[in-house]
py3Dmol code that shows the C-alpha trace and the ligand (Angstrom):
import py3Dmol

protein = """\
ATOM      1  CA  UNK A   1       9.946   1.867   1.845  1.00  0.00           C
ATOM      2  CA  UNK A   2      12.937   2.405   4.056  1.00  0.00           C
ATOM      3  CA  UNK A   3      12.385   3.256   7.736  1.00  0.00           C
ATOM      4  CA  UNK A   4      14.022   3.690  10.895  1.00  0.00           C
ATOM      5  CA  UNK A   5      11.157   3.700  13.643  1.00  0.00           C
ATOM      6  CA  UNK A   6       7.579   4.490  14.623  1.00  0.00           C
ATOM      7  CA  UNK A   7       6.374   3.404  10.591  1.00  0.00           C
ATOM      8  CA  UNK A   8       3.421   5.288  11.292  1.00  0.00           C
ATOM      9  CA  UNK A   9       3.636   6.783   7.409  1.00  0.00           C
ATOM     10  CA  UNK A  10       4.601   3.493   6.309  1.00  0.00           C
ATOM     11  CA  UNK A  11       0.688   2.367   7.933  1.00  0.00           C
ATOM     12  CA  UNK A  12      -1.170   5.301   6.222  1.00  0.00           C
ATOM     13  CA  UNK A  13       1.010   3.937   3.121  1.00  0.00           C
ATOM     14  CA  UNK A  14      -0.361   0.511   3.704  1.00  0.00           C
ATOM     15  CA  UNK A  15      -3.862   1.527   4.519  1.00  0.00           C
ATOM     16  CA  UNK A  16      -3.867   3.287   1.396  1.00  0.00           C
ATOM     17  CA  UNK A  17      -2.474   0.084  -0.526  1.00  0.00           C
ATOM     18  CA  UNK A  18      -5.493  -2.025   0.849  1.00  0.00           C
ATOM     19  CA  UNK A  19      -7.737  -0.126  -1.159  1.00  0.00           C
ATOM     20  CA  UNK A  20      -6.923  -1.626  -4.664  1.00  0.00           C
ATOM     21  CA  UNK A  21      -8.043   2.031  -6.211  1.00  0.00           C
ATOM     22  CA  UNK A  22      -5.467   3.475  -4.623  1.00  0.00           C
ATOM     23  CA  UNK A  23      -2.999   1.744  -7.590  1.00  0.00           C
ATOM     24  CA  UNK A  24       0.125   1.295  -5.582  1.00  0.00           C
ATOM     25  CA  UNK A  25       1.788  -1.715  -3.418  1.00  0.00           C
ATOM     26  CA  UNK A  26       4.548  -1.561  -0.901  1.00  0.00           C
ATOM     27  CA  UNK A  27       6.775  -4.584  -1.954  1.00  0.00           C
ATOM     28  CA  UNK A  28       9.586  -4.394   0.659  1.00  0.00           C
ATOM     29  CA  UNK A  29      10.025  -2.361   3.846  1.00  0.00           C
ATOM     30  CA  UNK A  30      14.021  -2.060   4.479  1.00  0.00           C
ATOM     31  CA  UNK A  31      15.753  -0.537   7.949  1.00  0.00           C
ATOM     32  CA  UNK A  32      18.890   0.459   9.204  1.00  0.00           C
ATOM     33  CA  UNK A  33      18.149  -1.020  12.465  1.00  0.00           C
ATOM     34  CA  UNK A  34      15.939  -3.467  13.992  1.00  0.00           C
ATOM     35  CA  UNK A  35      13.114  -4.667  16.391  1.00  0.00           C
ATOM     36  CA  UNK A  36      11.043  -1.341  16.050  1.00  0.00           C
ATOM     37  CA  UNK A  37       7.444  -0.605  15.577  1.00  0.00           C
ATOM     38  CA  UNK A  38       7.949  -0.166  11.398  1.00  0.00           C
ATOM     39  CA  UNK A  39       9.119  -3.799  10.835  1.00  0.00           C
ATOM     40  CA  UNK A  40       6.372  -5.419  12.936  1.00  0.00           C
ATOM     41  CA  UNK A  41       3.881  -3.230  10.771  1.00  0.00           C
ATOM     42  CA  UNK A  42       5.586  -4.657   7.430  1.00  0.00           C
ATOM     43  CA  UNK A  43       5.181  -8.161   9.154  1.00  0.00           C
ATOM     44  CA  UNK A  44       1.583  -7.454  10.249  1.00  0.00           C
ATOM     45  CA  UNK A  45       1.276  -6.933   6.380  1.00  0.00           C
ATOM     46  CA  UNK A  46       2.806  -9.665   5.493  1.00  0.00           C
ATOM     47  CA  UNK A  47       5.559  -7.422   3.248  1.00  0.00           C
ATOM     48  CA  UNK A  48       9.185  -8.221   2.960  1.00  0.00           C
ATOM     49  CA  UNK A  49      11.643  -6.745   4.905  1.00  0.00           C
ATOM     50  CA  UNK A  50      14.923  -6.437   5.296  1.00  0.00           C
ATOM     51  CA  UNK A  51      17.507  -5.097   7.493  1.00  0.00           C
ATOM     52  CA  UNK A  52      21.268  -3.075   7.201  1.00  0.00           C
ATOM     53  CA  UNK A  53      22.838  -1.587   9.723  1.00  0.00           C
ATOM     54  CA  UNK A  54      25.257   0.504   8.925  1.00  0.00           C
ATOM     55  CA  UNK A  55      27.923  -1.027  12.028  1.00  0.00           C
ATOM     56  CA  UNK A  56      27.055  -4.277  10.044  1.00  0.00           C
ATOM     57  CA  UNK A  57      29.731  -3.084   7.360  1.00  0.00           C
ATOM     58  CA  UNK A  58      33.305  -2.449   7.208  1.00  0.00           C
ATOM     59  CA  UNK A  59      32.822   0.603   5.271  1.00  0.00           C
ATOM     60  CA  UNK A  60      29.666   3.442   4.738  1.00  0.00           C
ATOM     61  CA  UNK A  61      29.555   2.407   1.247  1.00  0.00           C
ATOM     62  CA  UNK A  62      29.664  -0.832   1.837  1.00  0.00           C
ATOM     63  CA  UNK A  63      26.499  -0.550   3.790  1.00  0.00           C
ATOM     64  CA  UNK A  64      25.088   1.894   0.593  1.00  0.00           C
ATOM     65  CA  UNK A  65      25.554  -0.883  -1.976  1.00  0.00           C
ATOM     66  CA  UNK A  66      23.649  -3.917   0.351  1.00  0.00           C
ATOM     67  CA  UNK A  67      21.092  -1.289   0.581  1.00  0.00           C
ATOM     68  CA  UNK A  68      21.031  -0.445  -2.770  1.00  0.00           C
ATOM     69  CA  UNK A  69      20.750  -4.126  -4.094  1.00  0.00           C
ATOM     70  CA  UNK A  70      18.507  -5.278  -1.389  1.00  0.00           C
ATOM     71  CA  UNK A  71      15.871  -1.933  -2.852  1.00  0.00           C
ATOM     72  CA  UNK A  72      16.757  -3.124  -6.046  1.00  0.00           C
ATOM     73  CA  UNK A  73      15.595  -6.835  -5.551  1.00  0.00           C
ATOM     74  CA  UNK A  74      12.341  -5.783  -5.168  1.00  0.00           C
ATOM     75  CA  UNK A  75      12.209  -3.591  -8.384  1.00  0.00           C
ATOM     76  CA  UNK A  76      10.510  -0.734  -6.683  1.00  0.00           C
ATOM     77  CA  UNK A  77       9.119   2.113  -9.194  1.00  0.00           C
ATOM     78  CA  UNK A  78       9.596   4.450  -6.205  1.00  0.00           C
ATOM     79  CA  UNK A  79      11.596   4.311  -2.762  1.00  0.00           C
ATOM     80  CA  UNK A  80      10.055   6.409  -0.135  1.00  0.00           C
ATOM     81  CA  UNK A  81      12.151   7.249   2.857  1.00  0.00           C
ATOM     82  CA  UNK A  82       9.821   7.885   6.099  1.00  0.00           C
ATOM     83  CA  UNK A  83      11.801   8.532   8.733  1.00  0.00           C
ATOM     84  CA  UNK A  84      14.454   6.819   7.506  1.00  0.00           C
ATOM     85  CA  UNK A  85      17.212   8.663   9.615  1.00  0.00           C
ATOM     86  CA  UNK A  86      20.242   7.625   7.559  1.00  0.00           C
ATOM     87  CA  UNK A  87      21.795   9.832   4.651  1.00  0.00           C
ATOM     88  CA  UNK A  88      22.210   6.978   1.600  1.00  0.00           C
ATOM     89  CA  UNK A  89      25.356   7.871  -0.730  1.00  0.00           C
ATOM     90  CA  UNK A  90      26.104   8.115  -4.111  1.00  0.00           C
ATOM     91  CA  UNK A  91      25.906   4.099  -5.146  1.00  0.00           C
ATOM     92  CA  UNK A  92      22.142   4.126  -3.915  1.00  0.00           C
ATOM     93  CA  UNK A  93      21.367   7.831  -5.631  1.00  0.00           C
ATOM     94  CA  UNK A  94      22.940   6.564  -9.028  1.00  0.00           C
ATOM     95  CA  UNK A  95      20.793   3.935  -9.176  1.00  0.00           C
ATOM     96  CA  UNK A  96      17.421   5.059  -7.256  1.00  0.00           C
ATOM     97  CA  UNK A  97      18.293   9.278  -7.146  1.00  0.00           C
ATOM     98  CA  UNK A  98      15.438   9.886  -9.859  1.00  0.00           C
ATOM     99  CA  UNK A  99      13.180   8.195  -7.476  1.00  0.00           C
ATOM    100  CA  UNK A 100      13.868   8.206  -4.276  1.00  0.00           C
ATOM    101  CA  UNK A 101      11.420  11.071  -2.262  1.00  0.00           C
ATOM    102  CA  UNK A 102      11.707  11.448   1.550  1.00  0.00           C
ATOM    103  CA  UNK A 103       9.601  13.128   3.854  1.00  0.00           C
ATOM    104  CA  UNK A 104      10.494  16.103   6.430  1.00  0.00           C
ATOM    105  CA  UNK A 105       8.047  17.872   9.534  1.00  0.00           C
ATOM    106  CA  UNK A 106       8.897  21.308   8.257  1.00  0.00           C
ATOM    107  CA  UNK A 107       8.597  23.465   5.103  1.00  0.00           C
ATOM    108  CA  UNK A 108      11.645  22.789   3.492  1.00  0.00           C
ATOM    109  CA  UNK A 109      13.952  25.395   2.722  1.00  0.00           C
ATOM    110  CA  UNK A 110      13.332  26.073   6.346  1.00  0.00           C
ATOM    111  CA  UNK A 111      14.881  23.879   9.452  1.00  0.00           C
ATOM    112  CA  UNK A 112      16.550  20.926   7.334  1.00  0.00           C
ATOM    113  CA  UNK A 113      18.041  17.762   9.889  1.00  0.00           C
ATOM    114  CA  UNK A 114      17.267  15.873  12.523  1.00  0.00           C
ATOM    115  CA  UNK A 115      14.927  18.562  14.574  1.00  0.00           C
ATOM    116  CA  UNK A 116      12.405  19.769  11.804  1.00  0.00           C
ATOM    117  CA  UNK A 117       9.743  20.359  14.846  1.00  0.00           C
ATOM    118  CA  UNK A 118      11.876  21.346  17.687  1.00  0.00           C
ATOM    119  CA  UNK A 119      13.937  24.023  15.734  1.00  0.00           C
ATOM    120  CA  UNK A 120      10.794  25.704  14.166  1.00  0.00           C
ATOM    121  CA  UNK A 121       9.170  25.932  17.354  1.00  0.00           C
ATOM    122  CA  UNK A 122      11.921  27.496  18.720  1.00  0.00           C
ATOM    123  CA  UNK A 123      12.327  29.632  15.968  1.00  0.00           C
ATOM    124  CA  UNK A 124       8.903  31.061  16.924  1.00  0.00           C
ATOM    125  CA  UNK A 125       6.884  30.497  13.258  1.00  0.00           C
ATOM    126  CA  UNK A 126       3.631  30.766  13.415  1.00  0.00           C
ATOM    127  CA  UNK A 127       3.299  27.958  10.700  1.00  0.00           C
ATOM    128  CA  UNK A 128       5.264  25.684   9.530  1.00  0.00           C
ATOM    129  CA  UNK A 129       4.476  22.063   7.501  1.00  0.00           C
ATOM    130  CA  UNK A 130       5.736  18.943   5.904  1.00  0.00           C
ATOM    131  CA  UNK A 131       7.406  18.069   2.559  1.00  0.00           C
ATOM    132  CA  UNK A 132       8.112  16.052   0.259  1.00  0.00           C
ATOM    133  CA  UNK A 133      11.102  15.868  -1.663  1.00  0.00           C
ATOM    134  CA  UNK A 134      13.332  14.328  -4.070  1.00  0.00           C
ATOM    135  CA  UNK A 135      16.852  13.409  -2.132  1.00  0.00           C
ATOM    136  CA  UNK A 136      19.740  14.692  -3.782  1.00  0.00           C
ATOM    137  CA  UNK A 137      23.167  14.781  -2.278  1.00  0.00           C
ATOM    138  CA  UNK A 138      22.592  16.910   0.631  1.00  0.00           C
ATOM    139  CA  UNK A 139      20.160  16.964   3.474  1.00  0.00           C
ATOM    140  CA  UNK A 140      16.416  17.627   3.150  1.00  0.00           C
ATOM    141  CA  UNK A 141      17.942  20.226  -0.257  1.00  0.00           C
ATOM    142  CA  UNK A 142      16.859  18.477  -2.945  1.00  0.00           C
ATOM    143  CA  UNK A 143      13.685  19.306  -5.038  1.00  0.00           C
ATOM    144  CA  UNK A 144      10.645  19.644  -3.984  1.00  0.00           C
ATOM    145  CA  UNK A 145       7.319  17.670  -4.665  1.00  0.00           C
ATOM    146  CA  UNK A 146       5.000  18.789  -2.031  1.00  0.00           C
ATOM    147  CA  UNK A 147       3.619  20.409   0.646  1.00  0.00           C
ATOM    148  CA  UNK A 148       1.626  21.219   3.374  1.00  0.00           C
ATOM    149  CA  UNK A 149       1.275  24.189   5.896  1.00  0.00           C
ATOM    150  CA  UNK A 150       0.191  23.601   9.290  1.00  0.00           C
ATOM    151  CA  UNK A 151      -0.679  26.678  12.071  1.00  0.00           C
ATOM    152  CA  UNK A 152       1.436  26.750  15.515  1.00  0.00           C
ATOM    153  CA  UNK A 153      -0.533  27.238  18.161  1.00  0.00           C
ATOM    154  CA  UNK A 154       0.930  29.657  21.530  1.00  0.00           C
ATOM    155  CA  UNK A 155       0.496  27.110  23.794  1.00  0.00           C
ATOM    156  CA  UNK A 156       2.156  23.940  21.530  1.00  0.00           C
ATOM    157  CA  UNK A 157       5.185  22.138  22.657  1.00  0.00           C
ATOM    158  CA  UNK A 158       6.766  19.671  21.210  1.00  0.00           C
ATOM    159  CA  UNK A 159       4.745  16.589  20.751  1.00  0.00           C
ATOM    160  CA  UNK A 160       1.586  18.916  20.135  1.00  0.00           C
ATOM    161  CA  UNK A 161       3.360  20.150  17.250  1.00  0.00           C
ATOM    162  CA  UNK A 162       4.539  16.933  16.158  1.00  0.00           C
ATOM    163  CA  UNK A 163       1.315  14.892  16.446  1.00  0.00           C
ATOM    164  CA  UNK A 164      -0.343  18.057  14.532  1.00  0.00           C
ATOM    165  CA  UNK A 165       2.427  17.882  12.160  1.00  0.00           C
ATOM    166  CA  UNK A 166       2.761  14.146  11.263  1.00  0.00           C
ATOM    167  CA  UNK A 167      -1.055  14.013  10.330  1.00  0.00           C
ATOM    168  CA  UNK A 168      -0.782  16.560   7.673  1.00  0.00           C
ATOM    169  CA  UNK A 169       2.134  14.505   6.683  1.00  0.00           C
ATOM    170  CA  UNK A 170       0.558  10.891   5.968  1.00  0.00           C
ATOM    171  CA  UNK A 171      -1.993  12.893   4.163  1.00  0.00           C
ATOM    172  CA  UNK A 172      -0.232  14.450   1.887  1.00  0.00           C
ATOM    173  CA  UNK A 173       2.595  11.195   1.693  1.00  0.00           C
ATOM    174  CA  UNK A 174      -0.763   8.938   0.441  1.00  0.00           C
ATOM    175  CA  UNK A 175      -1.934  11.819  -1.763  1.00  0.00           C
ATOM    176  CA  UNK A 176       1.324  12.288  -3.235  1.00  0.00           C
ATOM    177  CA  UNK A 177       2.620   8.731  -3.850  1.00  0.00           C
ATOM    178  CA  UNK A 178      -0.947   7.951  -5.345  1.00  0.00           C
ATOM    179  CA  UNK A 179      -0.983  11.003  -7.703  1.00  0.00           C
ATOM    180  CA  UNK A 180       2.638   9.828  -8.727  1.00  0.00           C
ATOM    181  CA  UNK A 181       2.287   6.237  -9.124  1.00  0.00           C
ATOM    182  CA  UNK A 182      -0.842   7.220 -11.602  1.00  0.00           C
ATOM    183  CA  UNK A 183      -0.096  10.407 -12.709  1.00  0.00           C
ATOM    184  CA  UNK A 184       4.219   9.511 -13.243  1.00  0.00           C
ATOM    185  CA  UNK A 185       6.213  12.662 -12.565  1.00  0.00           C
ATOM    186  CA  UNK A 186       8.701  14.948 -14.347  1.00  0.00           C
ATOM    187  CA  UNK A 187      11.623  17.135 -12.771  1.00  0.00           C
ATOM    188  CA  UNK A 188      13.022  20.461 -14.683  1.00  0.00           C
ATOM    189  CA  UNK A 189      16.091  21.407 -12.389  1.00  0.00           C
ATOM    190  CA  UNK A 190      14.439  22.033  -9.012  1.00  0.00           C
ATOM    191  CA  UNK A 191      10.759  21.926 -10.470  1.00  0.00           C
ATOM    192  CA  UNK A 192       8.947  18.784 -10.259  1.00  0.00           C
ATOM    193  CA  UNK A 193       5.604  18.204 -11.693  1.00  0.00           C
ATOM    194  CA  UNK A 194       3.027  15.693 -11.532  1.00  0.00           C
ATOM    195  CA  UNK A 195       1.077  14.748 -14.237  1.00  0.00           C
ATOM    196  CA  UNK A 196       1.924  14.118 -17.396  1.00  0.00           C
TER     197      UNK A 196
END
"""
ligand_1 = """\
18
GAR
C 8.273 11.669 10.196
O 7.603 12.716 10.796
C 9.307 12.193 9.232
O 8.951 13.411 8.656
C 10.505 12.359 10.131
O 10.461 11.233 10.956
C 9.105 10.887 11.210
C 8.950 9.394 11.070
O 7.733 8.963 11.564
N 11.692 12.436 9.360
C 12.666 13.316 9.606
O 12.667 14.077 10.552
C 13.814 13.251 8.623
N 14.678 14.375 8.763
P 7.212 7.478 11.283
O 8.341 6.497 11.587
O 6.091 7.316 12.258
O 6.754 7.393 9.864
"""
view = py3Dmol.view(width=600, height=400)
view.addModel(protein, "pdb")
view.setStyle({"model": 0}, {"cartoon": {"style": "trace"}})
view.addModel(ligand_1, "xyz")
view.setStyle({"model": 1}, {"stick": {}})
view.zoomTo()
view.show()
């Protein structure tokens, strides 16, 4: 799992893992930065990490292929991006780009970047969501795995929205890794199905 900060989808991912039904394993956490809350959970785990910042290289793709070995080291069968707030390039999506999801706090084709929750609420929807995706090339465009809706209320701001938000969002990141890792996964152009 790659992360950049709270790691509080990387927990649900590891609560999930402690259940040996579940059928998964996290078997590295990696960050672009360090000393924040998501390593120390990977520690409390006792699961590898590892970290690259991207000021730690000469060049941007010089950071994207130490990322891209250090995923590949571990030999992960998925690489899940939560909150992860770095855009990888093209070495690390030739070599992971088939399986490499990411999560976003808003219905995707709607309010892509940095601000999912802030631009949605001041866009005025009454609901918005999470989703999962595939990453492609560009940011939060590339196909879609899954998704929830959640209700805004009048009186939200922020944080109520995000709190609201992010627990719809470990739900459906535990159900949706699960039902991958058992089910495997297949991708027509921008349709991806689970389930064989
Ligand atoms: C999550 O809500 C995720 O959707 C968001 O960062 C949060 C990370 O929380 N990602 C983006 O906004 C990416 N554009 P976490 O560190 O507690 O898992």
């Amino acid at each position: 799992m790659l992360v950049s900060g709270a790691g509080t989808n990387l927990q649900a991912l590891l609560d999930a893992c402690a259940d040996p039904g579940y059928g998964a394993a996290v078997v590295a956490v990696g960050a672009d930065r360090g000393e924040i809350p998501a390593l120390d959970r990977a520690a409390a785990a006792g699961i590898p990490t590892f970290v690259h910042r991207v000021s730690d290289f000469p060049s941007r793709p010089g950071w994207d292929a130490a990322l891209t070995a250090a995923c590949a080291e571990h030999e992960p069968d998925l690489v899940i991006s939560a909150g992860f707030m770095k855009l990888v390039g093209g070495i690390f999506l030739d070599r992971f780009g088939d399986r490499f999801i990411n999560t976003h706090p808003a219905l995707l084709p709607s309010f892509p970047g940095m601000h999912g929750v802030r631009d949605a609420l001041a866009h005025g929807v009454k609901l918005t969501g999470c989703t999962i995706f595939l990453v492609d090339e560009g940011t939060d465009s590339g196909p879609i795995i899954a998704q929830a809706a959640v209700p805004v209320h009048d009186d939200d701001d922020e944080p109520a929205l995000r709190e609201r938000l992010q627990q719809a969002e470990r739900a459906l990141l535990v159900q949706t890794v699960g039902r991958m890792v058992s089910e495997g996964w297949s991708v027509q152009g921008r349709k991806v199905r689970i389930g064989r």
